[in-house]
C-alpha positions in Angstrom: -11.6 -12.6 -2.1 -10.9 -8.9 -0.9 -8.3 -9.9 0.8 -6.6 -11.9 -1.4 -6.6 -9.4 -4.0 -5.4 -6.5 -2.0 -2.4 -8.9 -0.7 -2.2 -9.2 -4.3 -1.5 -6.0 -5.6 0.5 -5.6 -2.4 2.8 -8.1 -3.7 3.2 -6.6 -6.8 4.4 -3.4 -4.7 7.2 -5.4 -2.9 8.7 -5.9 -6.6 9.8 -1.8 -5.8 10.6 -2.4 -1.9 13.9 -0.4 -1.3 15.6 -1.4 2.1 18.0 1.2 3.7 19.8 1.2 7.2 20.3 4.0 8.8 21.7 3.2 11.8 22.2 -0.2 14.1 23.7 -0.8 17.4 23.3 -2.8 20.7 23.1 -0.3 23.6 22.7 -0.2 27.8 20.4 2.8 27.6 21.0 5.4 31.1 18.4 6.7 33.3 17.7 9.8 31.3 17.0 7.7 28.5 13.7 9.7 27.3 11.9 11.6 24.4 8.4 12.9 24.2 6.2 13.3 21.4 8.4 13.5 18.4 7.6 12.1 14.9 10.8 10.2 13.0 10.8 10.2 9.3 12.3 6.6 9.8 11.2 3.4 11.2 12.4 1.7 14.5 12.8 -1.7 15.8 14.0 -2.5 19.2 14.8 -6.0 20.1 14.8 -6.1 23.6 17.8 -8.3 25.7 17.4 -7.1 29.3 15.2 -4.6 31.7 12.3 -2.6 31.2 11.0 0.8 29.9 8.1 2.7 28.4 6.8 3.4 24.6 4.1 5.1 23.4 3.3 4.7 19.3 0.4 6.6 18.9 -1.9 6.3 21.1 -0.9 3.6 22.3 1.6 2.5 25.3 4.0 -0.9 25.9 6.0 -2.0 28.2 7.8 -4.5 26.5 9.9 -7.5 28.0 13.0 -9.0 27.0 12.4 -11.5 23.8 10.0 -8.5 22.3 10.6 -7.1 19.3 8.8 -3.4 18.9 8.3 -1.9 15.5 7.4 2.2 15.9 6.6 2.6 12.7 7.7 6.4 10.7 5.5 9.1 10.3 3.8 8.1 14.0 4.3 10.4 17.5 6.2 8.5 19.7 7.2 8.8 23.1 10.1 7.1 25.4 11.4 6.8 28.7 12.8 4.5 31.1 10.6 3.3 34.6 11.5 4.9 37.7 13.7 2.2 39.9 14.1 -0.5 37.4 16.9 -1.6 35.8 16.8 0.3 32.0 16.9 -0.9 28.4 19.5 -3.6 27.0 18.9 -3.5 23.6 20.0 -4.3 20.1 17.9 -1.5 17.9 18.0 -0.2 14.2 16.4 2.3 12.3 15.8 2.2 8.9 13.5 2.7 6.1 11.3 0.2 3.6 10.1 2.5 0.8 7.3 1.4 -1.8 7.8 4.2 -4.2 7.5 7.5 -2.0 5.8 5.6 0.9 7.3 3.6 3.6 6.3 -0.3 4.2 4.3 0.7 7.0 2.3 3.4 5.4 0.8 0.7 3.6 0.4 -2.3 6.0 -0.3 -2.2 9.8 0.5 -5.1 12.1 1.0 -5.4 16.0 3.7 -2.6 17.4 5.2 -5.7 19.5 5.6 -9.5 18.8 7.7 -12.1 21.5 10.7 -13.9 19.3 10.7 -17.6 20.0 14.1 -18.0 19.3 15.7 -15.1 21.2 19.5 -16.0 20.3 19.0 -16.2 16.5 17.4 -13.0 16.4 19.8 -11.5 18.4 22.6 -12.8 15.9 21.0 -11.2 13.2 20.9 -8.1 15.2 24.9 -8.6 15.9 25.7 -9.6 12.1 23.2 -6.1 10.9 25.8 -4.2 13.3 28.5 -5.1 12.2 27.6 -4.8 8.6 26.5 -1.5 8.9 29.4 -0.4 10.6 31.7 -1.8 7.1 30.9 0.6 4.4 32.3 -1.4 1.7 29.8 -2.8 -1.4 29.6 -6.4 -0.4 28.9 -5.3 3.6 25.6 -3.2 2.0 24.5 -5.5 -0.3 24.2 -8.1 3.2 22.9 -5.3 5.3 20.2 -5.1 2.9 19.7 -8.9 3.4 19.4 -8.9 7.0 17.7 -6.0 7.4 14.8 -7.8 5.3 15.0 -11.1 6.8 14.8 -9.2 10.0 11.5 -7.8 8.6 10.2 -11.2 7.5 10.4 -12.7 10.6 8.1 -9.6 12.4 5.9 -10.1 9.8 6.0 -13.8 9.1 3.9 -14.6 12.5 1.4 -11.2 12.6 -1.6 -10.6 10.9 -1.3 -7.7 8.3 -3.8 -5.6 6.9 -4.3 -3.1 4.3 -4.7 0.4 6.5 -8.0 2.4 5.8 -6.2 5.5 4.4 -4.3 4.3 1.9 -7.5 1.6 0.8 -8.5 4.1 -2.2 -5.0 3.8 -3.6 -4.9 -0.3 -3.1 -8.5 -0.5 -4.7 -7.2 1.5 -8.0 -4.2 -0.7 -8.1 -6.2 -3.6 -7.8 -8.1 -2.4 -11.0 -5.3 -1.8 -12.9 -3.7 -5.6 -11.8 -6.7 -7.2 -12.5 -7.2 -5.2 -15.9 -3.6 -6.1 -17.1 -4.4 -9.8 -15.9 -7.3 -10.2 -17.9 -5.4 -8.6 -20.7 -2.2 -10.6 -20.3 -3.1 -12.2 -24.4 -3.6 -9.1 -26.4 -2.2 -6.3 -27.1 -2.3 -3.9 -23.6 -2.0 0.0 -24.3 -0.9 2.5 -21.4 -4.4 4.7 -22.7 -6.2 1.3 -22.0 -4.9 0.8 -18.7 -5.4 4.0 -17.7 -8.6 4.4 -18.7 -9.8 1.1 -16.5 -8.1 3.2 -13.6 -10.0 6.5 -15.1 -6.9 8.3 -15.4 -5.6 10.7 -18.1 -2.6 8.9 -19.3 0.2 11.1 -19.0 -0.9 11.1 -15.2 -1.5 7.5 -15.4 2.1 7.0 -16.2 3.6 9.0 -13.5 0.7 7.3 -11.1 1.9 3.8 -11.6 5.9 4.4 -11.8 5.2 5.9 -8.0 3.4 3.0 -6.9 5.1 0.4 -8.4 8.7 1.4 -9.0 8.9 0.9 -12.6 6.8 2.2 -15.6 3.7 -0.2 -16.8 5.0 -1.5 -20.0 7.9 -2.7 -17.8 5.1 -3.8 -15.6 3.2 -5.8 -18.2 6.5 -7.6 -19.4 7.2 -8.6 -15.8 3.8 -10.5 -15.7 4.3 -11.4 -19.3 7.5 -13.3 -18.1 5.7 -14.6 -14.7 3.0 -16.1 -16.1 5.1 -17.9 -19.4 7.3 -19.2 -16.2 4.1 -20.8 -14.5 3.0 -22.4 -17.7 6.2 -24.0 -18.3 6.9 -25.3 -15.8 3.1 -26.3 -14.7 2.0 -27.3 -18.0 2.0 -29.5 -21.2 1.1 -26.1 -23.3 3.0 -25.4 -26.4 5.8 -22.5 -26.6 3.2 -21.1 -29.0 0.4 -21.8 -27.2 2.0 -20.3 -24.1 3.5 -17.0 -26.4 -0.4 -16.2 -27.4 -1.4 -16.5 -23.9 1.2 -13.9 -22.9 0.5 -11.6 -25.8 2.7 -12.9 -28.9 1.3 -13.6 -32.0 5.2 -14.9 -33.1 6.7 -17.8 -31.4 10.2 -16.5 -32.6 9.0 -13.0 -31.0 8.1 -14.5 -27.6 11.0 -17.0 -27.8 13.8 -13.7 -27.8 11.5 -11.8 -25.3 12.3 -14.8 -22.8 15.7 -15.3 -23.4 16.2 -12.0 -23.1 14.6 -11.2 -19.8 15.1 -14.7 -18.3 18.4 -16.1 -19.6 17.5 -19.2 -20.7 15.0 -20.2 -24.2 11.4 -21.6 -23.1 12.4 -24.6 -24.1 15.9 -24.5 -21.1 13.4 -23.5 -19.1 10.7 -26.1 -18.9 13.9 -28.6 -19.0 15.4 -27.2 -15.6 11.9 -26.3 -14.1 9.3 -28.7 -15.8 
C-alpha cells in the first residue's frame, strides 16, 4: 500500500514534468575519449551501437555493450574513459534535463544505470529522429523533440523497477498527506489553511511548498482532481450530473456543469456521451 501511494503522489508530480534537450548526437568517440570525477548539472543517456568503454556513476562502474542504454543520472560524480586496445564508443547520446519543480526526474526515482534494448533499430531511430530535431530550432521541431525525448524515457523506464530514493522519502511522505487529505476532501469545501495544516505547515509557506513540488498552486491542484474524478464517474458510472457535482465539491449542478465545460470542453452530459 506504501508503494502504491508513493507512485501515487509521484504521478501527480509528472503533471509538472518539464523535458528539455540540451544536446543530441551520434558520435565515434577517439582514444582520448575520457573525464574523471566531474558532476553534470544535466542528465545523460548513451545508447550504445558499437565497441566498448568504461563508466563510473557513483560508485559504481559498467562496461556496457552494444544494445545498452546508460542513464548517468545529474547531480552524481561520474567518470569516463575508453579501454586500452579495444575498438572505442559508437554511440548515439543526449543530454538533457526532466525537472519536477526545482528537482530533476532522477532526484526523485532511482532505477538501474543500464538496461539492454530488445529492439536495438527502433531505439536507434528514435535516437536519429531526436538528432535531427534538435538540430531544427523551429517551434514544431521542439515541440517533437520534447516527444521523443519522453518516449525515449518511457521505454528506460517502462521495463525497470523504480523506487522512491531514501533522501527525498520525507518530502514524498508529506505529499502523500496532502494527496490523501485533498482526496478525502474531494466533496466539501477544501481551504489552502486546511490543507496545510494536514501537512503542518503555515500557509503562506504551504503555498510556495506545493507550487515547487507540483508545478502549479493547490487550488489549481484541487480543480485538476475535481475534473479527474467527475471524468471517472462519467464515464464509469450511472451517477447523476448532480450526484457526481456533490461528490466533487458543488453544491449547484449549473455551477459544476460551467466548471466542466470550462476546463474540459465539452458539458458532462457530451462527455459521458463520447466516453460512457
Amino acid at each position: 500500500m506504501t508503494n502504491r501511494r508513493e507512485h501515487g503522489a509521484l504521478t501527480d508530480l509528472l503533471h509538472g514534468l518539464q523535458i528539455d534537450v540540451l544536446e543530441a548526437r551520434k558520435t565515434l568517440v577517439t582514444h582520448d575519449w575520457n573525464d574523471f570525477d566531474y558532476v553534470p548539472e544535466y542528465n545523460k543517456l548513451y545508447f550504445i551501437l558499437e565497441g566498448e568503454g568504461w563508466l563510473k556513476v557513483g560508485g559504481t562502474e559498467l562496461t556496457p555493450s552494444p544494445g545498452d542504454l546508460c542513464l548517468l543520472p545529474a547531480h552524481t560524480r561520474q567518470s569516463y574513459a575508453t579501454l586500452k586496445n579495444r575498438q572505442p564508443f559508437h554511440k548515439y547520446w543526449c543530454h538533457f534535463s526532466a525537472a519536477i519543480g526545482p528537482f530533476d526526474l532522477f532526484q526523485w526515482i532511482g532505477v538501474p544505470l543500464s538496461v539492454p534494448v530488445a529492439d536495438r533499430e527502433e531505439m536507434a531511430e528514435l535516437f536519429k529522429l531526436l538528432g535531427s530535431l534538435h538540430a531544427n530550432k523551429n517551434f514544431i521541431a521542439k515541440l517533437r523533440e520534447k516527444s521523443i525525448m519522453l518516449e525515449i524515457i518511457s521505454r528506460y523506464l517502462e521495463h525497470v523497477p523504480i523506487n522512491i530514493l531514501q533522501h527525498r522519502s520525507e518530502d514524498m511522505k508529506r505529499l502523500q498527506i496532502i494527496q490523501a487529505y485533498i482526496d478525502s476532501h474531494m466533496d466539501g469545501n477544501l481551504k489552502v489553511e486546511d490543507m496545510a495544516k494536514a501537512a503542518h505547515l503555515h500557509p503562506n509557506y504551504f503555498i510556495a511548498y506545493f507550487k515547487k513540488h507540483f508545478g502549479l498552486s493547490p487550488l489549481k491542484y484541487v480543480s485538476m482532481k475535481r475534473v479527474d474524478k467527475a471524468k471517472i464517474l462519467l464515464s464509469t458510472t450511472s451517477h447523476s450530473v448532480k450526484d457526481i457535482a456533490l461528490q466533487t465539491g458543488f453544491k449547484e449542478t449549473n455551477h459544476f456543469a460551467k466548471f466542466f465545460r470550462k476546463e474540459t470542453g465539452q458539458s458532462p452530459t457530451e462527455y459521458r456521451q463520447f466516453n460512457g
